[in-house]
C-alpha positions as CSV (number, residue, x, y, z in Angstrom):
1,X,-38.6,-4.2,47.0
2,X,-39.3,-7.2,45.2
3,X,-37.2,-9.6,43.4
4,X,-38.7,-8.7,39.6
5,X,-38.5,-4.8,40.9
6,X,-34.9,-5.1,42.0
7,X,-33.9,-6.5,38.5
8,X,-35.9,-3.8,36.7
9,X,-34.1,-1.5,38.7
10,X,-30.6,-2.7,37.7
11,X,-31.3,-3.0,33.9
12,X,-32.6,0.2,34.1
13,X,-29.4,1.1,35.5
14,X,-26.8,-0.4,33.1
15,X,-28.9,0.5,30.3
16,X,-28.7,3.6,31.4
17,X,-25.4,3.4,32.1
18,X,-24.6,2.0,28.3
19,X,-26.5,4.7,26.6
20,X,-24.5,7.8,28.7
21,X,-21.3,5.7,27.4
22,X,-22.3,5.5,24.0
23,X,-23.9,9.2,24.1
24,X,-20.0,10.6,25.6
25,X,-18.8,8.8,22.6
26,X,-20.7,9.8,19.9
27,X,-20.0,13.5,20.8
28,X,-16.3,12.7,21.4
29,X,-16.3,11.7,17.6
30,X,-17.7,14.4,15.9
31,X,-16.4,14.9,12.2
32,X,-14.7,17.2,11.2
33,X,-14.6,19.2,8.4
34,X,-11.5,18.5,5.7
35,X,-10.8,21.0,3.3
36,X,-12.4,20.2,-0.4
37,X,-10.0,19.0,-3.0
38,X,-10.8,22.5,-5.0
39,X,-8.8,23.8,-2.3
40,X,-5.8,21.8,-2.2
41,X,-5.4,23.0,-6.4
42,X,-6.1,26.2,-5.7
43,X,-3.3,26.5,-2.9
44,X,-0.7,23.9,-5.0
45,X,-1.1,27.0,-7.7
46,X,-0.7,29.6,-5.4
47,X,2.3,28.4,-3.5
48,X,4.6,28.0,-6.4
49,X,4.2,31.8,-7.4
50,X,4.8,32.9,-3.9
51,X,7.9,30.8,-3.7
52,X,9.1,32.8,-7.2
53,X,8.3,36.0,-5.7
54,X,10.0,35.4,-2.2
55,X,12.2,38.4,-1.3
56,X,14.8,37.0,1.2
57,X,15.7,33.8,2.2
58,X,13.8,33.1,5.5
59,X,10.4,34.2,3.8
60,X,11.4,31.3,0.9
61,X,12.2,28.8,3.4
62,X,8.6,29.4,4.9
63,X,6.5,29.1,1.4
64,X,8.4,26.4,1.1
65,X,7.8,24.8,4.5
66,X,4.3,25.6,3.6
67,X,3.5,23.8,0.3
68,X,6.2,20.4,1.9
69,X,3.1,20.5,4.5
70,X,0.1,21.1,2.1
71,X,1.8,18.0,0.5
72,X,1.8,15.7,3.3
73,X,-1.7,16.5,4.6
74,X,-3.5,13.9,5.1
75,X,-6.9,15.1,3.6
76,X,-4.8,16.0,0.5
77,X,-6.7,13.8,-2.1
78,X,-3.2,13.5,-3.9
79,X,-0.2,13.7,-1.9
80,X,3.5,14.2,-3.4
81,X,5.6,12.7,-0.8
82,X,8.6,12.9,-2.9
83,X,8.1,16.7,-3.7
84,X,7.3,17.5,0.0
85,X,10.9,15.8,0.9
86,X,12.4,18.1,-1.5
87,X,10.6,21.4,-0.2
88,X,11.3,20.3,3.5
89,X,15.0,20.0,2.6
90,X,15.1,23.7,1.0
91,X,13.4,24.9,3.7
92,X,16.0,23.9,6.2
93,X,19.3,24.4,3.8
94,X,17.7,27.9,3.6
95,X,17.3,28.8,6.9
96,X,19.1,25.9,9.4
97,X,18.7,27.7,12.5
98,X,14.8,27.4,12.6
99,X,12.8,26.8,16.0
100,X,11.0,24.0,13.9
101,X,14.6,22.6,12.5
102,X,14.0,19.9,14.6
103,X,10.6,18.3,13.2
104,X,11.7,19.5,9.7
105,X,14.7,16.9,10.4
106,X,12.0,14.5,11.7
107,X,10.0,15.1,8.7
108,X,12.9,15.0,6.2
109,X,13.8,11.4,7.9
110,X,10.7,9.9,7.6
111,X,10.4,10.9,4.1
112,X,13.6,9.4,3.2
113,X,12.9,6.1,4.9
114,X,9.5,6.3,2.7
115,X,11.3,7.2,-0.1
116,X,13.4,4.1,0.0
117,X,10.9,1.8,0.8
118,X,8.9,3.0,-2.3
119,X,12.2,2.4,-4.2
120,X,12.3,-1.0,-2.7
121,X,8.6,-2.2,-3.4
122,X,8.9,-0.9,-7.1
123,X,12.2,-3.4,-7.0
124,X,10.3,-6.3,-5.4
125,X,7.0,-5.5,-7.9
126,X,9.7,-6.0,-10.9
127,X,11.0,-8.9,-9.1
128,X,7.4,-10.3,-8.5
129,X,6.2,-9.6,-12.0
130,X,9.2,-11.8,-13.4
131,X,9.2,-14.6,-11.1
132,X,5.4,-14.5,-12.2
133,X,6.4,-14.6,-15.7
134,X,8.9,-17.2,-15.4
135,X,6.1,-19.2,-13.1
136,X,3.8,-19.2,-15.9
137,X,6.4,-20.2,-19.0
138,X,7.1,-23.1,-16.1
139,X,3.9,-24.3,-15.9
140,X,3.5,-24.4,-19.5
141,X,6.7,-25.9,-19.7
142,X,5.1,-28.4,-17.0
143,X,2.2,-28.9,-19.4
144,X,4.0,-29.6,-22.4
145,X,5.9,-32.3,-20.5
146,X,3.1,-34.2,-19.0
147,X,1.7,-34.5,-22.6
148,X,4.7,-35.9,-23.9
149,X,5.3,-37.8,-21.3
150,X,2.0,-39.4,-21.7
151,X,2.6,-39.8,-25.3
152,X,5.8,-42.1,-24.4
153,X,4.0,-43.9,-22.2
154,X,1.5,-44.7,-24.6
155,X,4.1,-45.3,-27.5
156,X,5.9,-47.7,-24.6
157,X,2.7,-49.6,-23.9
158,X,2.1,-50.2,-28.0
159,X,5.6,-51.3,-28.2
160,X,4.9,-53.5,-25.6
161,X,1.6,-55.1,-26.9
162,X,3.2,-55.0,-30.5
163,X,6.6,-56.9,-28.8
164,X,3.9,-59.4,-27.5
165,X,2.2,-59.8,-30.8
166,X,5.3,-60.7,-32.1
167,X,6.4,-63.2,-29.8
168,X,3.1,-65.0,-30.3
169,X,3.4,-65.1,-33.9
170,X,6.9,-66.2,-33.7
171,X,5.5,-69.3,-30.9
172,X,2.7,-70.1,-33.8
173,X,5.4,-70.1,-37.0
174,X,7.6,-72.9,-34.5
């Protein structure tokens, strides 16, 4: 074997090698399927009627487990993360001794912590938007003073030439 056969041989290799690697994958991320939006409505509708017409308490806590989870999907095109904290929460006050108790408590956690965060950015946004405000009536502010400030310096530097007018005037009358 050759020199120029040996290094065909080996990019034919690794490129061989790279496409099998790219091929695994491409089939390792296929795409799946999320539900359509028309969906999501159509369950959000349903859900609430079957939570009105629950007959005993365990059955309520599931429809409500069930719309707190159709809430926090993350293919749903308008999660209510507030809504789902409140559903998870009925679910477990109406039935505590769940075998899922456990990441409904998880759930109900990180919801909270959300909850509060959300609280806090709307908090900082406010407190943004008016240290923006006050920013831009500073600046204006800033504006307004340069100008006069130039306009005293220019009234200074007529004074000054007007002060020296007069003292020649006052060396020619001697």
């Amino acid at each position: 074997m050759t020199n120029s056969t040996s290094a065909r041989a080996l990019k034919f290799f690794w490129g061989s090698i790279s496409v099998f690697i790219v091929a695994t994958v491409l089939c390792g991320c296929t795409i799946r399927k999320t539900e359509a939006p028309e969906s999501f409505a159509i369950e959000e509708k349903r859900l609430p009627d079957m939570i009105d017409n629950a007959q005993d308490s365990n059955a309520l806590s599931d429809w409500y487990l069930s719309r707190a989870r159709q809430r926090v999907r993350t293919n749903n095109p308008h999660p209510d993360y507030g809504g789902a904290l409140k559903d998870f929460t009925a679910s477990l006050n109406l039935n505590p001794t769940r075998e899922d108790g456990g990441d409904i408590r998880d759930w109900i956690a990180v919801l909270s912590k959300l909850a509060k965060l959300e609280k806090s950015s709307i908090h900082l946004k406010s407190q943004y938007e008016k240290a923006r405000q006050e920013n831009l009536s500073l600046k204006i502010n800033i504006e307004r003073l340069e100008k006069q400030e130039e306009e005293l310096r220019k009234s200074i530097e007529d004074l000054q030439s007007l002060e020296l007018q007069m003292e020649q005037r006052r060396q020619q009358l001697r």
